[in-house]
KOLTI-800324 format. One line per field, with one value per residue (C-alpha): residue in three letters; y, x, z; residue number from 0. Coordinates in nm, 2 decimals. Each point is the difference from the previous one (the first is absolute). Layout:
! residues N
residuo (ALA:...)
c2 (Y:...)
c1 (X:...)
c3 (Z:...)
num (NUM:...)
//
This chain:
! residues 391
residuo (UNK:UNK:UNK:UNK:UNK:UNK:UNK:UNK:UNK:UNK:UNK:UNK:UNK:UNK:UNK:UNK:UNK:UNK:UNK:UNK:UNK:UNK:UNK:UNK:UNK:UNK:UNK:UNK:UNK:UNK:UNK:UNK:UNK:UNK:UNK:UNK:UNK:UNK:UNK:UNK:UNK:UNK:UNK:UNK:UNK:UNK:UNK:UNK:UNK:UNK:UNK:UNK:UNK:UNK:UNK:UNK:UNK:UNK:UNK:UNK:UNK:UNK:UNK:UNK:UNK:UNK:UNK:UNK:UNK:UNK:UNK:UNK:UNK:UNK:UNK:UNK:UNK:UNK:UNK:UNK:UNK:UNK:UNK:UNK:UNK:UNK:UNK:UNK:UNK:UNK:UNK:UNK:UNK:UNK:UNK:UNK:UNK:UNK:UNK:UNK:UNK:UNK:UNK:UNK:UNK:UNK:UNK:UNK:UNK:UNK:UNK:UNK:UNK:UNK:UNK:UNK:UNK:UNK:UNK:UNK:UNK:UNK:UNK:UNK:UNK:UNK:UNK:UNK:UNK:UNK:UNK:UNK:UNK:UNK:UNK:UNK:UNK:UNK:UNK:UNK:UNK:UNK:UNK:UNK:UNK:UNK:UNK:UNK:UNK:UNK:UNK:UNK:UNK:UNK:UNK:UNK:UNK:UNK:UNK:UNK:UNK:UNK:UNK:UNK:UNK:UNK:UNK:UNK:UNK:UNK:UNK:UNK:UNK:UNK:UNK:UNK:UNK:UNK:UNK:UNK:UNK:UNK:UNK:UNK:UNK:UNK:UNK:UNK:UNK:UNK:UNK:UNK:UNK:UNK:UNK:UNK:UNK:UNK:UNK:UNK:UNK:UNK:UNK:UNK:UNK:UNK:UNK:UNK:UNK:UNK:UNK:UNK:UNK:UNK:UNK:UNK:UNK:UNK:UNK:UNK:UNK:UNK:UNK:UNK:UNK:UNK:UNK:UNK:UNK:UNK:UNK:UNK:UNK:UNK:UNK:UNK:UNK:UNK:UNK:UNK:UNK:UNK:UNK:UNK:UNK:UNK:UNK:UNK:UNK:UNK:UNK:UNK:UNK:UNK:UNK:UNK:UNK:UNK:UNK:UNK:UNK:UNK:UNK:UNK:UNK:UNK:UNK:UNK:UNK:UNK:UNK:UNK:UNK:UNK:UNK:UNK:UNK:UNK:UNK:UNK:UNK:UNK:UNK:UNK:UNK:UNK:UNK:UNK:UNK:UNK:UNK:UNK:UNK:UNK:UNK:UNK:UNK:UNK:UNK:UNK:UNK:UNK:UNK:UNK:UNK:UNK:UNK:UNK:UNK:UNK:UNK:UNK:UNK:UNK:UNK:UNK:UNK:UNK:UNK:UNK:UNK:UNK:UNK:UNK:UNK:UNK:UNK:UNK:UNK:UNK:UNK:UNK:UNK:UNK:UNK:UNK:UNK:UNK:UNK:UNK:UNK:UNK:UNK:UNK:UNK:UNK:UNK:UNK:UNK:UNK:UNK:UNK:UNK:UNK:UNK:UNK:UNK:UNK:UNK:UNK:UNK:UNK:UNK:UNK:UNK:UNK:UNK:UNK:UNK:UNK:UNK:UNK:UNK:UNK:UNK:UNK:UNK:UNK:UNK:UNK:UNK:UNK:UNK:UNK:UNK:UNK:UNK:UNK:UNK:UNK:UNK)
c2 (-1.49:0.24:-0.11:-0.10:0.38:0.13:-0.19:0.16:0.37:0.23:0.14:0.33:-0.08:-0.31:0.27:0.38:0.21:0.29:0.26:-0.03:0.06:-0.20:-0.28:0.01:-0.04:-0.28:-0.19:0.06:-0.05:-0.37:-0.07:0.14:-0.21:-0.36:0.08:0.17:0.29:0.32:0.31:0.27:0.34:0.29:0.36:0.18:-0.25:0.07:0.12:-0.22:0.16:-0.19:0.25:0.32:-0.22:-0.08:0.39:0.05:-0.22:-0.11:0.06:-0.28:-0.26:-0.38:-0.29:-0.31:-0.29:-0.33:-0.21:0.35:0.08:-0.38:0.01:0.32:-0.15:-0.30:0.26:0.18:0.36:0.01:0.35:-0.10:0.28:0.23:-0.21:0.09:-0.34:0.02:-0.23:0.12:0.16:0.17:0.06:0.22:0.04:0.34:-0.12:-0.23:-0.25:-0.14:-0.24:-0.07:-0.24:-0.14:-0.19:-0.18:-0.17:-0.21:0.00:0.20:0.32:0.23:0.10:0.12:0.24:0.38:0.02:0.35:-0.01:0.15:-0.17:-0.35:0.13:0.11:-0.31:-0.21:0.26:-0.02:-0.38:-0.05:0.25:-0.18:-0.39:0.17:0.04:0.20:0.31:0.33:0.27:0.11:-0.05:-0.25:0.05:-0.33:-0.33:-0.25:-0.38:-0.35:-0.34:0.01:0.30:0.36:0.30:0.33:0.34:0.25:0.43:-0.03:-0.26:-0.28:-0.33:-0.31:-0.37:-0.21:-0.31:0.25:0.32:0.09:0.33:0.13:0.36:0.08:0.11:0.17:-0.28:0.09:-0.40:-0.05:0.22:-0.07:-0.37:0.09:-0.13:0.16:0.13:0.00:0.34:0.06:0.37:0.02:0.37:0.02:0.10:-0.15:0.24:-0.09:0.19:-0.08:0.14:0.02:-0.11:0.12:-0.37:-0.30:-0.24:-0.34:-0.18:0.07:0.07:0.18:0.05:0.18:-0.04:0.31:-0.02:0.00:0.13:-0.24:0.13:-0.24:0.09:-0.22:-0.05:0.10:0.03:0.29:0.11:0.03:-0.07:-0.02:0.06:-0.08:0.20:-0.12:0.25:0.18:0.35:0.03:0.35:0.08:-0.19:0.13:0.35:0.04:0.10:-0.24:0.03:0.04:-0.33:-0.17:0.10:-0.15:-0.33:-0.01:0.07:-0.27:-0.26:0.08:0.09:-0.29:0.13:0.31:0.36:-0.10:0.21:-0.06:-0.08:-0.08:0.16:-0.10:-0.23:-0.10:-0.22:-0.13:-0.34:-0.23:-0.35:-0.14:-0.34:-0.10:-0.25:-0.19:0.00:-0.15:-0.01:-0.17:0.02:0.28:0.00:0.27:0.00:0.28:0.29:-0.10:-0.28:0.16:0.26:-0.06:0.26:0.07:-0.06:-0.35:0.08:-0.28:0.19:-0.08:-0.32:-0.09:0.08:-0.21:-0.24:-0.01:0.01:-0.32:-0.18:0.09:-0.02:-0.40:-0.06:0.12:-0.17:-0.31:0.13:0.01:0.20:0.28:0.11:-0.29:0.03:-0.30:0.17:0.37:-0.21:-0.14:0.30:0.18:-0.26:-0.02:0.37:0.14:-0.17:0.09:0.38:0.02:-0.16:0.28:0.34:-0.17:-0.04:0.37:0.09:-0.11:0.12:0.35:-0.03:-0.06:0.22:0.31:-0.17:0.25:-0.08:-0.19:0.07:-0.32:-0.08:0.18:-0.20:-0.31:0.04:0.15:-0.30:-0.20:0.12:-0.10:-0.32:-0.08:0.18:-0.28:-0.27:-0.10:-0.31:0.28:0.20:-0.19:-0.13:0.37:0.09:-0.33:0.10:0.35:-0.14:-0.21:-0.25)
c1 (1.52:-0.29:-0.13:0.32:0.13:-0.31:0.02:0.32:-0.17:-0.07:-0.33:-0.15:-0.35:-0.17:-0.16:0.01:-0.29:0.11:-0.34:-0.25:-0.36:-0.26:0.15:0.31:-0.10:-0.24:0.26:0.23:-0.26:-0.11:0.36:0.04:-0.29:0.21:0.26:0.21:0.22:-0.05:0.11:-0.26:0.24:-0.26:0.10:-0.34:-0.19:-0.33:-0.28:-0.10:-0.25:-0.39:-0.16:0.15:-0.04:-0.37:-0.15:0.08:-0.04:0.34:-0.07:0.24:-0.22:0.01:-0.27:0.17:-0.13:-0.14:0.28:0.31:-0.30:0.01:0.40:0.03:-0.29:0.29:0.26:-0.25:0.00:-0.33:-0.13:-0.37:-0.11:0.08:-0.11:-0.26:-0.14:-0.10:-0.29:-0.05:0.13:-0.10:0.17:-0.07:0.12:0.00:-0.29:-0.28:0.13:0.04:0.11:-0.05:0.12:-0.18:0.17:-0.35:0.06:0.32:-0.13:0.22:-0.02:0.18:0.21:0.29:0.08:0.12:0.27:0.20:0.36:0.12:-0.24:0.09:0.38:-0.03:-0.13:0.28:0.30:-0.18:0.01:0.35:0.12:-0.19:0.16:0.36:0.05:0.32:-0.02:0.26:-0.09:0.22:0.08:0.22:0.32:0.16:-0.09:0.23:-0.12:0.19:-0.07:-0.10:-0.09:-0.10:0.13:-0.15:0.19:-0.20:0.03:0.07:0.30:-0.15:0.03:-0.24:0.07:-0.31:-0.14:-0.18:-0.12:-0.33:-0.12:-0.29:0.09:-0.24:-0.05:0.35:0.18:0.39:0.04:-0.14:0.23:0.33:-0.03:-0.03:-0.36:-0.18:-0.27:-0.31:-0.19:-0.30:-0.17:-0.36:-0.01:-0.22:-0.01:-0.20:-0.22:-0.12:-0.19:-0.27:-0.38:-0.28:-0.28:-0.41:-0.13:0.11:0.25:-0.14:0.31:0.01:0.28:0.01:0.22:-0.05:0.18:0.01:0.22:0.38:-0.16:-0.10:-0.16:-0.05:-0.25:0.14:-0.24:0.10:-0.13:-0.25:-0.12:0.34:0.13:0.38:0.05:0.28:-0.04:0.31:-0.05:0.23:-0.08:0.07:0.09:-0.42:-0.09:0.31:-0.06:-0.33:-0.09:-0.17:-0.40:0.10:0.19:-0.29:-0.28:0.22:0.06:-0.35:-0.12:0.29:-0.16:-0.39:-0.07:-0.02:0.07:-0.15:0.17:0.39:0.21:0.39:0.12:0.38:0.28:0.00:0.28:0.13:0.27:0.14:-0.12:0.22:0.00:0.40:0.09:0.35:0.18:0.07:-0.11:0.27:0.44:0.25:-0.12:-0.29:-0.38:-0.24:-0.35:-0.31:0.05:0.37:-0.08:-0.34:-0.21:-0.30:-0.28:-0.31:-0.28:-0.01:0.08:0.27:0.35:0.01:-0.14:0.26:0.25:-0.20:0.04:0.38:0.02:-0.23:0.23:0.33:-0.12:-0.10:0.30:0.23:-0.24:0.21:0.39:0.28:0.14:-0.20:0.17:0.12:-0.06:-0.26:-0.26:0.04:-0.04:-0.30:-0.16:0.08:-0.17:-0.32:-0.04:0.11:-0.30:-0.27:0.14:0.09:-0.44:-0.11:0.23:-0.10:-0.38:0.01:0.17:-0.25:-0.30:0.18:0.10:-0.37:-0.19:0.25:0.02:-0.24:0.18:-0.28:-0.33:-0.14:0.21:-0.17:-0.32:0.24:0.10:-0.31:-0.27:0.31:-0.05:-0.40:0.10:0.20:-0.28:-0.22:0.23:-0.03:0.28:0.26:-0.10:0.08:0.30:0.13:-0.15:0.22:0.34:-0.03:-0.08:0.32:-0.24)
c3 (0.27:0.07:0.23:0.24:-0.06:0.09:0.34:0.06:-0.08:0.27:-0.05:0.18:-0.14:-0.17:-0.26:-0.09:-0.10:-0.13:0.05:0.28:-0.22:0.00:-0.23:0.19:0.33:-0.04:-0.16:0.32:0.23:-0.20:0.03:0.35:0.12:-0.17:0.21:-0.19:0.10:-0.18:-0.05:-0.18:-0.16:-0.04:0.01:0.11:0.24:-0.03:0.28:0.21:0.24:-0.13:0.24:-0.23:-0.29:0.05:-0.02:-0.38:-0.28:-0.22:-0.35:-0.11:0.02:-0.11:-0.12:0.19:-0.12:0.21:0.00:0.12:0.27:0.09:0.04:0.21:0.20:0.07:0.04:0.25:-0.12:-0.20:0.06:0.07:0.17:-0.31:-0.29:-0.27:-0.15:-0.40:-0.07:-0.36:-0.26:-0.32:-0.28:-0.29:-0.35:-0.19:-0.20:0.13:0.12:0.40:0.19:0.31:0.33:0.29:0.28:0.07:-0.37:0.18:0.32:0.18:0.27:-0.26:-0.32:0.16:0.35:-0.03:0.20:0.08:-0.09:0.32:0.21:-0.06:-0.02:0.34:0.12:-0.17:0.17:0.30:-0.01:-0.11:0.26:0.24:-0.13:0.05:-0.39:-0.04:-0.19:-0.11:-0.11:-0.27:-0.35:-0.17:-0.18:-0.21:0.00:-0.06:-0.08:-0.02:-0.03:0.33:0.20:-0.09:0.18:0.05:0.07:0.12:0.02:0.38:-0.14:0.20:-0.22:0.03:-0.10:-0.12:-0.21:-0.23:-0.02:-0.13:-0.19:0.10:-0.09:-0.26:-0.35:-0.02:0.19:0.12:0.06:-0.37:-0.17:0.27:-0.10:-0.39:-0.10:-0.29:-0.05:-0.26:0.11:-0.27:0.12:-0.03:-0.11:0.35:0.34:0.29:0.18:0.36:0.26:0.27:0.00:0.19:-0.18:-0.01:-0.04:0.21:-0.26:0.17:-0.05:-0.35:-0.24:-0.31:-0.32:-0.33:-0.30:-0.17:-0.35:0.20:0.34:0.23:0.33:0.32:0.30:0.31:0.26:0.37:0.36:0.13:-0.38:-0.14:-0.35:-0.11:-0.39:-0.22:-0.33:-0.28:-0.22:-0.30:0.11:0.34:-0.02:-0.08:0.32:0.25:-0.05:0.08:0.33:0.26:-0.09:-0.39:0.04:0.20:-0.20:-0.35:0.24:0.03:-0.35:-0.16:0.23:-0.09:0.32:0.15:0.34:-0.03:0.12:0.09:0.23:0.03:0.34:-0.12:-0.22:-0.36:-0.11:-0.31:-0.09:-0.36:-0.15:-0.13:-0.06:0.10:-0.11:0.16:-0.18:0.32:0.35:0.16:0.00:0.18:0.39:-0.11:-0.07:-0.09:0.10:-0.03:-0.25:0.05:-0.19:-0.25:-0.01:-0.19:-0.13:0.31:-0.20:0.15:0.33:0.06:0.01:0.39:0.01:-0.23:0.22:0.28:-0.21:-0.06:0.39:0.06:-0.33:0.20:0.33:-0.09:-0.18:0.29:0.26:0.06:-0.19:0.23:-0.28:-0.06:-0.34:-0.18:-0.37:-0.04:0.25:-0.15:-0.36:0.10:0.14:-0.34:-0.19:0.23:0.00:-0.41:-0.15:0.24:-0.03:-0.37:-0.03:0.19:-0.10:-0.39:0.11:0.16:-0.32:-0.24:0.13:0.03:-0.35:-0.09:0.14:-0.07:-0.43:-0.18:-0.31:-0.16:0.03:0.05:0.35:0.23:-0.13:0.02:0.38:0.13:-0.14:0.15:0.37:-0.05:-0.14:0.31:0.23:-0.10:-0.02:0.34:0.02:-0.16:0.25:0.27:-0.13:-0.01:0.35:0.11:-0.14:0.10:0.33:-0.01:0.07)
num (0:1:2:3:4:5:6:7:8:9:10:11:12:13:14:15:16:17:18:19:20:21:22:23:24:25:26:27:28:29:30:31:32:33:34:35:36:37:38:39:40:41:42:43:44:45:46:47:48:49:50:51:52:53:54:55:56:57:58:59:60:61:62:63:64:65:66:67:68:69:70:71:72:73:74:75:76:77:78:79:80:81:82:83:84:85:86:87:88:89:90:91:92:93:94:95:96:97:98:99:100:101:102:103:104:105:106:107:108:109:110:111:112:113:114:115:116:117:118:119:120:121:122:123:124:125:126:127:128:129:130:131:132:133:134:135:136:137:138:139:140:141:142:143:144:145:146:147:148:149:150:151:152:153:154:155:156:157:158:159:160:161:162:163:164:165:166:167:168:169:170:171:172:173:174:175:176:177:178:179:180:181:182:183:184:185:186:187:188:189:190:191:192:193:194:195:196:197:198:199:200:201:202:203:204:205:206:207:208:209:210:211:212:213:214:215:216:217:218:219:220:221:222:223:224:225:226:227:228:229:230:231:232:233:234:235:236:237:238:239:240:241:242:243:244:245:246:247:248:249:250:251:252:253:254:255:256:257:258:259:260:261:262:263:264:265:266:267:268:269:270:271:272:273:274:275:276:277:278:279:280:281:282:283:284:285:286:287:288:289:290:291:292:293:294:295:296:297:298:299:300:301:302:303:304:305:306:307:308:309:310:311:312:313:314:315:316:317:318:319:320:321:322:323:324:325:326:327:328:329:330:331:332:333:334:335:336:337:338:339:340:341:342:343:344:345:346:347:348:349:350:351:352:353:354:355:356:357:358:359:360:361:362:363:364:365:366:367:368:369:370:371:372:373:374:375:376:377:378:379:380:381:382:383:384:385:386:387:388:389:390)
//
C-alpha cells in the first residue's frame, strides 16, 4: 500500500534539510552528489568569500577525525589549505597523573585535523551552490507528515512536498519539538569558553588538556603559532569579565605555561553545556541528525564528528532507496546511530563526573594513578587512540 501511494505522490524534493550548518549541508551535499534532489531551508546563509575568510582565524574550531576528513576528501570540499594537523596529545589530571598520544604509535600522519567552522562551511555552500543544490532562505512554519510524504509551510507561505525531511537545526530544534519528540536535557552546571591566542613557543602539533576538579581546559593546536582553547568551567563570570591581558595571562597560568606568553586575537565566547538525550531520532517521514539529534559534553572533542557520523549512516542508507522516507530505512538509521551516541555522551559523562567528584578523598588518587596506568599500558592506548580516531 506504501509503496503504490507513494508512486502516485508528487514530490518537490527527494529530502528536506531543515538548517544549512556544517552537519546539514554535508548531509545535502552526500545526498546531492547520489543523485538526489534537494532542497536545503536556512535563514542566514553564511559567508562565502575564502579570500575575506582567510585573514582572521574562526575561534569555533573542530578536531575531525581520520575517517570525516576521509569522507569530505570524497565529497571534495576538504579545506587543506587551512588545516592544523595534531600529532600528539597530552593529557593531564589535577594530580600527577598524564597521559599521553602519539600518531607514530599506530602509524599514521596524525591524531585528528583542526578545521575552522566557517571555513569548511564556506567550502561546502560554495560547492552545493556550485552542484545546483536548491536553497531558501527563510524560516519554516508547520510541518505536516503522512504515510507517505512530508510537507513544509514556510514564512514566505511557499509549501514543499518531499520523501522526508531532515533536522539539522540544532540544539533547540523547531522540527524536534513541531513533530513532538522529547527530550532528556541533563545541564552540566557549565559553560564552554573559547577564544584564539597567539602563543610565545611553537605548539608542534601538539594538543593539550587539563583536568582541573570540574574545569577542564583544552589548548588546540593551529597554523602560524596559534592556539584555540575551550575552557568548561563553573565560573564563567571570573574568566568573562576580565579584560584581554588579565584573561591571557590566567589562560596561560591554568595551562602551566606550556606555550608561554598568550595574546587573544578573537572575542571570547561562551555557550551553556548540556548533555540532550532525545528519546527518538526519527517520526513518520522525519529524521534528526547533529545536535538536532545530541549534544554531548567538549571534553572529548566529538560533538561534530558525531554529527558526521549520522550523515555518512543516512547518507548509506538512502544511497540506493527510491523512497527516501519509508519507515524501515529511518528505523535502521536510528538503530545504527542511538548506541554509538548514548557510548560516547555516557563515556564524556563519566569522566566529567570523575574528575569534578571531590567527595571522597581517595578519588582523585583513584583517577589520577588511573591515567598513568593507561600511559603505560601501551595496547589500551592504542585501542583508545583507534576509537577516537573512528578507526
Amino acid at each position: 500500500m506504501e509503496s503504490k501511494m507513494s508512486i502516485n505522490t508528487q514530490y518537490d524534493f527527494d529530502v528536506i534539510i531543515l538548517g544549512g550548518g556544517l552537519v546539514g549541508a554535508t548531509l545535502a551535499l552526500a545526498l546531492h552528489q547520489q543523485g538526489k534532489k534537494i532542497l536545503i531551508i536556512e535563514k542566514k546563509p553564511p559567508q562565502t568569500d575564502l579570500f575575506s575568510l582567510s585573514q582572521s582565524w574562526d575561534a569555533r574550531i573542530y578536531a575531525i577525525s581520520p575517517t570525516n576528513q576521509q569522507f569530505f576528501n570524497r565529497l571534495g570540499v576538504w579545506p587543506e589549505e587551512r588545516v592544523q594537523k595534531v600529532s600528539h596529545m597530552e593529557v593531564y589530571g589535577d594530580g600527577n597523573g598524564c597521559i599521553s598520544f602519539d600518531a607514530s604509535s599506530i602509524n599514521v600522519p596524525c591524531l585528528n585535523s583542526m578545521v575552522e567552522n566557517r571555513y569548511l562551511l564556506a567550502k561546502l555552500w560554495l560547492a552545493l551552490e556550485e552542484e545546483g543544490v536548491a536553497i531558501v532562505s527563510s524560516c519554516p512554519q508547520s510541518v505536516i507528515t503522512d504515510v507517505w510524504s512530508a510537507k513544509i509551510t514556510l514564512e514566505n507561505g511557499q509549501t514543499y512536498c518531499s520523501q522526508l525531511v531532515v533536522g539539522a537545526d540544532g540544539a533547540n530544534s523547531w522540527l524536534r519539538k513541531q513533530v513532538g519528540i522529547e527530550v532528556n536535557a541533563s545541564p552540566y552546571q557549565q559553560q564552554g569558553i573559547v577564544a584564539n591566542f597567539n602563543t610565545e613557543k611553537t605548539h608542534n602539533g601538539c594538543a593539550y588538556q587539563w583536568f582541573r576538579g570540574s574545569d577542564i581546559l583544552a589548548y588546540l593546536p593551529l597554523p602560524q603559532q596559534q592556539i584555540s582553547i575551550v575552557w568548561s568551567t563553573s565560573d564563567p563570570e571570573s574568566l568573562t569579565k576580565l579584560d584581554k591581558e588579565s584573561f591571557a595571562r590566567e589562560v596561560a597560568l591554568a595551562g602551566n605555561q606550556k606555550l608561554g606568553e598568550l595574546t587573544l586575537t578573537t572575542p571570547v565566547v561562551n555557550f551553556d553545556l548540556i548533555m540532550r538525550q532525545p528519546k527518538k531520532i526519527v517520526s513518520q517521514r522525519i529524521a534528526l541528525i547533529g545536535d538536532a539529534a545530541h549534544t554531548i559534553h567538549p571534553l572529548a572533542g566529538q560533538g561534530v564528528n558525531l554529527g558526521f557520523a549520522d550523515v555518512q549512516c543516512l547518507s548509506n542508507l538512502l544511497t540506493n532507496a527510491s523512497d527516501s522516507g519509508i519507515w524501515s530505512i529511518l528505523r535502521q538509521y536510528q538503530r545504527s546511530r542511538l548506541l554509538a551516541v548514548r557510548l560516547m555522551q555516557y563515556s564524556c559523562d563519566g569522566l566529567f563526573k570523575l574528575f569534578a567528584n571531590d567527595y571522597f578523598p581517595a578519588i582523585g588518587w583513584i583517577r589520577n594513578q588511573g591515567l598513568n596506568l593507561v600511559n603505560y599500558s601501551g595496547s589500551i592506548k592504542k585501542r583508545m587512540i583507534r576509537e577516537a580516531m573512528g578507526l
